[in-house]
Backbone bond lengths (Angstrom), bond angles and torsions (degrees), N, CA, C in turn:
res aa  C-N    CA-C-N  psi(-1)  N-CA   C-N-CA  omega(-1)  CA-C   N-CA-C  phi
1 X - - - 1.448 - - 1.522 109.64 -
2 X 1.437 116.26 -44.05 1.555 124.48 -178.97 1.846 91.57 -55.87
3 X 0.887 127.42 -57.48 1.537 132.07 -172.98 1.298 110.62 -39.67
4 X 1.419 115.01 -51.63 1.432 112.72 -140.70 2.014 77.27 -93.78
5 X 0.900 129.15 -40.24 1.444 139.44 179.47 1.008 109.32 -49.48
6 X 1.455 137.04 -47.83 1.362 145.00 152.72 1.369 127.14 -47.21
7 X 1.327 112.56 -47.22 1.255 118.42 159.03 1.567 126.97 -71.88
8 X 0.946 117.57 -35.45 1.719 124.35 166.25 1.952 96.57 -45.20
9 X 1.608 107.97 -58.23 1.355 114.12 -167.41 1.940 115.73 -53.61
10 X 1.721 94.07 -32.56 1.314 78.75 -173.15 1.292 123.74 -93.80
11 X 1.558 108.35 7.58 1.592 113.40 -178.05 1.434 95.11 -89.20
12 X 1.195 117.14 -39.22 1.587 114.59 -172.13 1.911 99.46 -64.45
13 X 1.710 117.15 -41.40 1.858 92.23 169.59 1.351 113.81 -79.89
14 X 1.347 113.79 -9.94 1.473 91.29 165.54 1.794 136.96 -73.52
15 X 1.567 90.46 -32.16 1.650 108.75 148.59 1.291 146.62 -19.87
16 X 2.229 93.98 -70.57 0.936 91.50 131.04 1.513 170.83 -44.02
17 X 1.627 90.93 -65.03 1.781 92.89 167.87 1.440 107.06 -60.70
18 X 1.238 140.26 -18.72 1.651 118.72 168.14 1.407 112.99 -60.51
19 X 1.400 119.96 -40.14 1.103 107.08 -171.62 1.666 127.32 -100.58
20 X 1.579 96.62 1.77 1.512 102.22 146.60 1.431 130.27 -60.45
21 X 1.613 98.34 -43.16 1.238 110.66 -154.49 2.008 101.14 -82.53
22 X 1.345 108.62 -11.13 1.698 124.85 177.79 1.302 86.39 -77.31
23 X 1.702 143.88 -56.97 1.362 139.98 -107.65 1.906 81.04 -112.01
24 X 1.336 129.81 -45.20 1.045 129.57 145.95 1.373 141.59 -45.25
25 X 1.285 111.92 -13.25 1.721 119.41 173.99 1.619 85.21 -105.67
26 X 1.074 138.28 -52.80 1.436 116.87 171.85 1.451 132.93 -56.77
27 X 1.277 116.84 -32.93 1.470 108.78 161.12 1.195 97.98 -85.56
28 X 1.746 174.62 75.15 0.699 161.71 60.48 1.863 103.09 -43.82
29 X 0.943 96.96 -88.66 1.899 103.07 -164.10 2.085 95.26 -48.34
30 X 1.279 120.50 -19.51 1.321 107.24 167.54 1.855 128.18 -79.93
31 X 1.459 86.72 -24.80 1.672 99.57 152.63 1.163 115.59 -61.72
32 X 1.053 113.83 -76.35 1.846 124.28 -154.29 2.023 93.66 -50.14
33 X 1.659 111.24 -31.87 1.524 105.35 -169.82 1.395 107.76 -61.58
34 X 1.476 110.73 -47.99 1.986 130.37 158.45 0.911 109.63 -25.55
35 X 1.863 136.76 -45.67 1.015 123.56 172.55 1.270 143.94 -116.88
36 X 1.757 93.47 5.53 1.619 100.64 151.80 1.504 112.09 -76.29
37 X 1.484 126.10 -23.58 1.142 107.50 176.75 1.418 137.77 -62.40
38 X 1.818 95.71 -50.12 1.571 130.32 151.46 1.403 108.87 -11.14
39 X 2.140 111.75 -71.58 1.113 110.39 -167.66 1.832 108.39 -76.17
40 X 1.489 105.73 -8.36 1.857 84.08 -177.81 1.555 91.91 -92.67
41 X 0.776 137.31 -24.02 1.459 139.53 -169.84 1.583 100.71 -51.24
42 X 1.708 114.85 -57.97 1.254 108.70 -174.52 1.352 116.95 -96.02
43 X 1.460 117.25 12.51 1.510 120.27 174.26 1.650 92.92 -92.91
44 X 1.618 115.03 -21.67 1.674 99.05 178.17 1.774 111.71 -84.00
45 X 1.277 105.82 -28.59 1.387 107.65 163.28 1.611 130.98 -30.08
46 X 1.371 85.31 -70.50 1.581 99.89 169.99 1.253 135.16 -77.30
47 X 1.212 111.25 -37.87 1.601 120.08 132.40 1.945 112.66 -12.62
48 X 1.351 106.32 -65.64 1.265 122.49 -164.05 1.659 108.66 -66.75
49 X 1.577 112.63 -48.19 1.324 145.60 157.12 1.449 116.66 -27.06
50 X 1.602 106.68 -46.64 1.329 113.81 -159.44 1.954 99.92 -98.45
51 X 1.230 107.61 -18.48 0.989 107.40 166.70 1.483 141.98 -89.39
52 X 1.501 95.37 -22.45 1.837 128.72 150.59 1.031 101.19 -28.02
53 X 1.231 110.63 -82.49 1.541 141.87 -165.30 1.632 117.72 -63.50
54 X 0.904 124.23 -19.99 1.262 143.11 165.55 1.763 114.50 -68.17
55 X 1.326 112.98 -66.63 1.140 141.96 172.38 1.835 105.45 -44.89
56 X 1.160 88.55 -74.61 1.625 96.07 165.12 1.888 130.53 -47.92
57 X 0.812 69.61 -23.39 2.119 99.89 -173.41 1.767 104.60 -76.85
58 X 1.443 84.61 -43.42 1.658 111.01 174.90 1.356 126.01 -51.28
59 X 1.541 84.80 -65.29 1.713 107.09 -165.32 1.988 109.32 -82.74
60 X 1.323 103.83 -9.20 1.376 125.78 162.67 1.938 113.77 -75.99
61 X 1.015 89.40 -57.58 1.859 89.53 -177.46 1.013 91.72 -54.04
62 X 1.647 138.99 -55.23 1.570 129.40 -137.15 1.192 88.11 -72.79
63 X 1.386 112.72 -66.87 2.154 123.96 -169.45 1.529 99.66 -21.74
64 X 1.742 110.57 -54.80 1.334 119.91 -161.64 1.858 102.81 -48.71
65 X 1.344 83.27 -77.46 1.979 96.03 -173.38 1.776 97.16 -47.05
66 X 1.237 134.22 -44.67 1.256 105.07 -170.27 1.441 116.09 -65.00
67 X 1.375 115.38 -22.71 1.653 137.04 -169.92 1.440 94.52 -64.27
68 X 1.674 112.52 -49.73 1.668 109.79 -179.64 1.576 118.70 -79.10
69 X 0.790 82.81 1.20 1.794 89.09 175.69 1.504 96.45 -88.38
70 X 0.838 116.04 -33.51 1.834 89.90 -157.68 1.957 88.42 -117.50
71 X 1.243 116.88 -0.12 1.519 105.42 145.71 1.686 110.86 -66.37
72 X 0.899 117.66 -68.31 1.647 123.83 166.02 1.504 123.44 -20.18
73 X 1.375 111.15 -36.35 1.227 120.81 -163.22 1.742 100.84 -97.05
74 X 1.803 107.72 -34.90 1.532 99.45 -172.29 1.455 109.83 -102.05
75 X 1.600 109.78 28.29 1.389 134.14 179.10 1.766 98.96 -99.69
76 X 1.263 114.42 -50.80 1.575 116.52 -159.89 1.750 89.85 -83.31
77 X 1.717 114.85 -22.34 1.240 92.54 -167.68 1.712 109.55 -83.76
78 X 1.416 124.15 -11.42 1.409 144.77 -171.65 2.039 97.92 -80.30
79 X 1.517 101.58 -43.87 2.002 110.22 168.52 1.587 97.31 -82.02
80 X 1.208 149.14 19.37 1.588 119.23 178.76 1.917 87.67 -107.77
81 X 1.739 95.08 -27.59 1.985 75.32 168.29 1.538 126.49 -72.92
82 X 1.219 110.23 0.66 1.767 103.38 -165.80 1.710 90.67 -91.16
83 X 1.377 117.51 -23.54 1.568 115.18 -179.50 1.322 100.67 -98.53
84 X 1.137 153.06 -19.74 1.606 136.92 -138.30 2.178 86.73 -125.24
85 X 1.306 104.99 133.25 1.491 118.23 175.20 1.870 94.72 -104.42
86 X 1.042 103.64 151.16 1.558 120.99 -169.71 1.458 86.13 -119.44
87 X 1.658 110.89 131.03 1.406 126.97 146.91 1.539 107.74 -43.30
88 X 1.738 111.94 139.49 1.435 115.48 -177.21 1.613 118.01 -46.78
89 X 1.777 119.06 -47.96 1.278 137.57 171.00 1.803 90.97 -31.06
90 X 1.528 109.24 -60.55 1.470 99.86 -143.83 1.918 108.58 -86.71
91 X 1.404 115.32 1.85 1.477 119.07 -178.81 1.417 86.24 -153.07
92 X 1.508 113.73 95.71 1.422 104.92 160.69 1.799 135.53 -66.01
93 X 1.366 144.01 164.55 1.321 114.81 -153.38 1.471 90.27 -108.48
94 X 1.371 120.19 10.65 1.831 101.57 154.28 1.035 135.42 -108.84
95 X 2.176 113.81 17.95 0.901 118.89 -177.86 1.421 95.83 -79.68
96 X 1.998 103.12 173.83 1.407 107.79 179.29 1.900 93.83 -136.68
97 X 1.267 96.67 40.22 1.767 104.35 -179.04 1.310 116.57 -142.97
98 X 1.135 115.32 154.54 1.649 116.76 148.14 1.086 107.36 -158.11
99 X 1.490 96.73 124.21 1.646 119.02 172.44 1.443 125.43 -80.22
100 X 0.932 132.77 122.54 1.567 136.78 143.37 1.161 128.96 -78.05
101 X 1.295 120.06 98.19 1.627 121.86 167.30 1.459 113.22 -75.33
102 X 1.327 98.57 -174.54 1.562 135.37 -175.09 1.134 127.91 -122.54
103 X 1.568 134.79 87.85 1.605 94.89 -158.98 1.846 101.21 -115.87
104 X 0.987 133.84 129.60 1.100 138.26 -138.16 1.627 120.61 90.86
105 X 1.690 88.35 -163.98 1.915 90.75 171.12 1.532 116.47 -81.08
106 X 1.042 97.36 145.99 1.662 121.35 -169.82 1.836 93.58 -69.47
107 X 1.443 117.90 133.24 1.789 125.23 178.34 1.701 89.32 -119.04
108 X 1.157 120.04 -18.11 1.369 112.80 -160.25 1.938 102.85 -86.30
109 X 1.033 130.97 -21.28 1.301 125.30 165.74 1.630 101.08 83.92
110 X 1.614 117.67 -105.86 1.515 114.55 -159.27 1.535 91.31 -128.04
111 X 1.498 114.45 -20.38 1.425 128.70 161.53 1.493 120.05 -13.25
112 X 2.022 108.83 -74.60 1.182 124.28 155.94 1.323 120.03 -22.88
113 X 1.842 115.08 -74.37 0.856 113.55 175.39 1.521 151.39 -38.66
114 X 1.155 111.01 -29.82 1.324 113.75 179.17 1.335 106.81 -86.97
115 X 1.558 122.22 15.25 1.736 106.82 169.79 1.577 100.72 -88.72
116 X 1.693 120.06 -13.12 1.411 108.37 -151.73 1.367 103.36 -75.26
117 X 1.805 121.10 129.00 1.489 109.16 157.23 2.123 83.91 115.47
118 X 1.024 114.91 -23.35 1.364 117.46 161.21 1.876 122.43 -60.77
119 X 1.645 94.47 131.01 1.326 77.45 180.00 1.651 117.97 -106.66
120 X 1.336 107.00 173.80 1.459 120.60 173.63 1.362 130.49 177.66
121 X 1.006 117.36 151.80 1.945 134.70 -149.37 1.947 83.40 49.72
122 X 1.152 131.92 67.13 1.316 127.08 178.90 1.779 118.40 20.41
123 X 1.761 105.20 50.71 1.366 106.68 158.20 1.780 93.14 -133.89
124 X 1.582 89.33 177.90 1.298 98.54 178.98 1.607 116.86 -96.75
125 X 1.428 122.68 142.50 0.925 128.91 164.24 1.589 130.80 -31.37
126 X 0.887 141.50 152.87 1.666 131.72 173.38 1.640 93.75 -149.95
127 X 1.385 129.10 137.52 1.666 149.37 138.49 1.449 117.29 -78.72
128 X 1.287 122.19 116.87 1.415 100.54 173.92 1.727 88.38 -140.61
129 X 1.443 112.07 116.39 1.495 112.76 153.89 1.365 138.50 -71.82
130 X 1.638 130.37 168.59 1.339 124.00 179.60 1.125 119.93 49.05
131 X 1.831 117.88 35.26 1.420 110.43 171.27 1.493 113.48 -74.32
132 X 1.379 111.06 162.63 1.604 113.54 -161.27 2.040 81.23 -131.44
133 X 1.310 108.94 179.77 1.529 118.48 -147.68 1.506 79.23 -77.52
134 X 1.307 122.80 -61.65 1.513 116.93 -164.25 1.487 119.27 -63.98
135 X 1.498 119.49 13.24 1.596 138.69 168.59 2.016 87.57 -87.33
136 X 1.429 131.20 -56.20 1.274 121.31 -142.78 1.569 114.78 -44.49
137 X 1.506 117.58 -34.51 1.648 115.69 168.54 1.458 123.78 -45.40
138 X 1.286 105.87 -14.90 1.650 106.62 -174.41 1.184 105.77 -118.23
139 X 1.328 133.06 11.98 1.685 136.72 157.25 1.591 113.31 -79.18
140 X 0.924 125.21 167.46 1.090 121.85 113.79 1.825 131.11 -125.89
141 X 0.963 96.49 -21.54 1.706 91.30 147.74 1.237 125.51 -80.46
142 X 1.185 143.61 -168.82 1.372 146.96 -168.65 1.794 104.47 169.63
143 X 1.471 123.68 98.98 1.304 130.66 157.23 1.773 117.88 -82.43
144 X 1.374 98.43 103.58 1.698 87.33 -179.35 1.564 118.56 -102.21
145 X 0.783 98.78 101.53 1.989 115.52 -168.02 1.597 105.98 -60.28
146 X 1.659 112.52 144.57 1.123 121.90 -155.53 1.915 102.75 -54.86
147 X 1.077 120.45 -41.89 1.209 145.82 165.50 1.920 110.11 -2.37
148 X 1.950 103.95 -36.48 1.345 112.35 -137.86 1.576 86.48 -123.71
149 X 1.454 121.29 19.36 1.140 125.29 -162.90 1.358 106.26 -79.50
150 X 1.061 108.42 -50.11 1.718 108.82 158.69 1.474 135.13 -4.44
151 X 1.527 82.82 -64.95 1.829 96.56 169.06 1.369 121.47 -123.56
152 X 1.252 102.11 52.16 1.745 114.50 -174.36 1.537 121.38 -56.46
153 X 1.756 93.20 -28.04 1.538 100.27 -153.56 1.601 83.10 -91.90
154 X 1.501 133.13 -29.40 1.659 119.78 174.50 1.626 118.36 -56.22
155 X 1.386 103.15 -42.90 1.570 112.68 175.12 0.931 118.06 -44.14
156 X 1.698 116.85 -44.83 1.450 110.01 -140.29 1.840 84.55 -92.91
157 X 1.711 120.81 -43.66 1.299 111.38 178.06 1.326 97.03 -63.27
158 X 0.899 161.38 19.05 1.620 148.58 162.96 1.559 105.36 -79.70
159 X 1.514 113.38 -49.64 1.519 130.55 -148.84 1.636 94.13 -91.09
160 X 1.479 120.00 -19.66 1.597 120.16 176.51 1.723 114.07 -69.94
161 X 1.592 106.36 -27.87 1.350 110.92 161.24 1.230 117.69 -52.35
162 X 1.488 108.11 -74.75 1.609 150.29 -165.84 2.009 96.02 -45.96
163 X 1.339 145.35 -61.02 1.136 154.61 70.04 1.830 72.37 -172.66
164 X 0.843 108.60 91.11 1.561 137.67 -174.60 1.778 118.51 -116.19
165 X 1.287 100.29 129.27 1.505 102.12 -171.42 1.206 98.80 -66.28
166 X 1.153 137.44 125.35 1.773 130.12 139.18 1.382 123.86 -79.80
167 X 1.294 105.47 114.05 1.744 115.48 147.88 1.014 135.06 -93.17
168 X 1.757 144.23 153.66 0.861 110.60 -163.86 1.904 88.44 -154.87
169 X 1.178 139.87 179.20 1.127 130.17 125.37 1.555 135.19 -112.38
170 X 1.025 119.14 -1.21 1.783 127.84 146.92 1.288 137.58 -36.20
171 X 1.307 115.43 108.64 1.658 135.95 -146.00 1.895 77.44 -59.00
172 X 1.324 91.32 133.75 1.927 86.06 165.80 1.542 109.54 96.63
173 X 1.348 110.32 7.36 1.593 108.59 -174.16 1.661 124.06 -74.30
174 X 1.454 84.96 -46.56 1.683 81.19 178.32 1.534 111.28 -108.28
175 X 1.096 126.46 8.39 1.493 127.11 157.04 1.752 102.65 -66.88
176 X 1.356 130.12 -13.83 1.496 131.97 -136.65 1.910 78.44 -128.92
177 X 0.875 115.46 -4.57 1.670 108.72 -158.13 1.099 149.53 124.61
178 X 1.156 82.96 -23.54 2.028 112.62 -170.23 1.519 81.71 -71.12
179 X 1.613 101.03 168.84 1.513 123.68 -162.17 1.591 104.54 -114.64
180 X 1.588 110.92 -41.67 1.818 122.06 161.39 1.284 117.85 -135.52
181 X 0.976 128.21 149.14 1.326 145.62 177.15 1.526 126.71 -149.75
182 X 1.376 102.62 126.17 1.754 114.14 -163.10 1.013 115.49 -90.34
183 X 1.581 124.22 114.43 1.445 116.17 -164.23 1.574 112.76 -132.38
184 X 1.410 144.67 155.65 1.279 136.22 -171.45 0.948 121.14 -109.52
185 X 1.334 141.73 93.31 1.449 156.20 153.20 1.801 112.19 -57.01
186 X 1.591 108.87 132.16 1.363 106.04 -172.29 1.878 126.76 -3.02
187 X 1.638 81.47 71.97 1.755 111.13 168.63 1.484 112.11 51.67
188 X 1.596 101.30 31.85 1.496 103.34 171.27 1.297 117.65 -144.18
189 X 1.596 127.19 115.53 1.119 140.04 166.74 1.789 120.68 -4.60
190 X 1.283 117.36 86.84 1.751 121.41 164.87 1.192 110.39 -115.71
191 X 0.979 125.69 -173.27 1.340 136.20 -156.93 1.872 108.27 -175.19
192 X 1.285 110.79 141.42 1.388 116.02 -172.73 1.545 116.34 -118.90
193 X 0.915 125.25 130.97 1.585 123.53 -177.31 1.524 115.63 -107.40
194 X 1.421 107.70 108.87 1.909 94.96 153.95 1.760 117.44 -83.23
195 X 1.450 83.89 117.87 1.796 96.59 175.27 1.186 104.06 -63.90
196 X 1.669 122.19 -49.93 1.819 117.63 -150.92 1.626 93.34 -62.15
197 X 1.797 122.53 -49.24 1.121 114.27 176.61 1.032 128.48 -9.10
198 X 1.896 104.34 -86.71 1.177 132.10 156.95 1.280 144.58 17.96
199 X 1.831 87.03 -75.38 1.550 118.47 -163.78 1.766 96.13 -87.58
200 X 1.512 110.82 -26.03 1.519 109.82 178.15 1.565 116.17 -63.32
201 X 1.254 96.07 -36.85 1.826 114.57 -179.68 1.460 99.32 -81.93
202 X 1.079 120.20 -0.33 1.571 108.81 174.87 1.444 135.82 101.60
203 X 1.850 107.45 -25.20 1.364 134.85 -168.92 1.376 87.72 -74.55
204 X 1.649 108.85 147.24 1.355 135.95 159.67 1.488 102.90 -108.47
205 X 1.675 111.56 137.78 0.810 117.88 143.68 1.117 139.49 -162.33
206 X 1.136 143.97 167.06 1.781 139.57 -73.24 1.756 73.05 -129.45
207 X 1.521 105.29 138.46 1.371 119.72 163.58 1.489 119.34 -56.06
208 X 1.053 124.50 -51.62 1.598 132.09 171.13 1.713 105.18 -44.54
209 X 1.395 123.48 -50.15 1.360 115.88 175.68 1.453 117.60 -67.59
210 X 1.661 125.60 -20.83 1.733 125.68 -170.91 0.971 86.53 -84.43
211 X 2.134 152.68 -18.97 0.959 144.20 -153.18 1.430 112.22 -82.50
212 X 1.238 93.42 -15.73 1.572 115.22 -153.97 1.958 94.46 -103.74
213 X 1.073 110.99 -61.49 1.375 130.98 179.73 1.670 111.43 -44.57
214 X 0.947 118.74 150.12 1.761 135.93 148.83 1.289 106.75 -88.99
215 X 1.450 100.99 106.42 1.474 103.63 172.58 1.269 129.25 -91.89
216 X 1.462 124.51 142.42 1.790 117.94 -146.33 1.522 95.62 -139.60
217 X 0.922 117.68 140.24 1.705 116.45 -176.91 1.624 102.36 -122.52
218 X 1.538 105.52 160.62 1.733 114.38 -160.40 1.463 103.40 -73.49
């Protein structure tokens, strides 16, 4: 009886320890899953992070370069007065201004802005946005933003009265009439000039600037 009692006892700890030793391989392999998850969890994080940041990184460079583009652009348009002479009609000689409008939506941002109140040929600068056709007598620049393409061809006979510089950046501007037009040659800011335009409206301008220019005829 002591035998069989003894033996009853040791199957029952062996029982046991089997099923410790199961209950321990299951919380083991249920750990280790905790922390394979753990570690993909925060490898997808950053994963996620790195692509955030990327994206953002992205959409920052572009803003940037477009931001320098059109500093560039309201730079050459602030130098096209130190070369370009205005028919008397179009810069009278007791003004003490010259304005550049906008006509359409504004691309230039704060760019524009910082020419206003600048001087040159010893007048002062002027900004004026949302000019409309019956504003063109009081420009003498004129930026017509892609926006206005629609009715390009009214503008531009509007501005032949007005005898108003046109700029423009719209593929086709000064083949069409326009007087300048800003165009991009291997990812760098040029610009093309029709002289005959020009010279019809009266404006002179300065050999050193056509040197520079692509010149385009109507």
């Amino acid at each position: 009886m002591r035998f069989k009692a003894t033996a009853s006892g040791t199957v029952r700890a062996c029982n046991n320890m089997s099923s410790d030793l199961t209950q321990r391989r299951e919380g083991a392999k249920t750990q280790r899953n905790q922390m394979l998850y753990v570690r993909w969890s925060i490898g997808a994080l950053v994963l996620l992070t790195a692509i955030c940041l990327v994206g953002s990184a992205t959409n920052v460079s572009a803003q940037s370069a477009v931001a320098r583009e059109y500093e560039i652009k309201a730079a050459y348009l602030y130098n096209f007065i130190k070369y370009i002479d205005w028919p008397p009609q179009g810069l009278p000689a007791g003004s003490d201004t010259i304005t550049i409008g906008v006509m359409g939506g504004n691309p230039f941002g704060p760019a524009l802005a910082t020419l206003d109140g600048k001087m040159v040929k010893n007048r002062k600068l002027v900004i004026k946005e949302a000019v409309r056709l019956e504003d063109l007598p009081s420009c003498q620049i004129v930026f017509v933003s892609p926006s206005e393409t629609p009715r390009m061809q009214e503008i531009l006979n509007a501005s032949n009265e007005a005898k108003v510089l046109t700029v423009s950046e719209v593929e086709g501007f000064a083949a069409r009439g326009g007087i300048i037009n800003f165009i991009e040659e291997r990812n760098k800011v040029r610009f093309e000039i029709n002289a005959e335009a020009a010279k019809r409206k009266g404006f002179v301008i300065s050999s050193e600037l056509l040197k520079l220019a692509k010149v385009v005829k109507s």
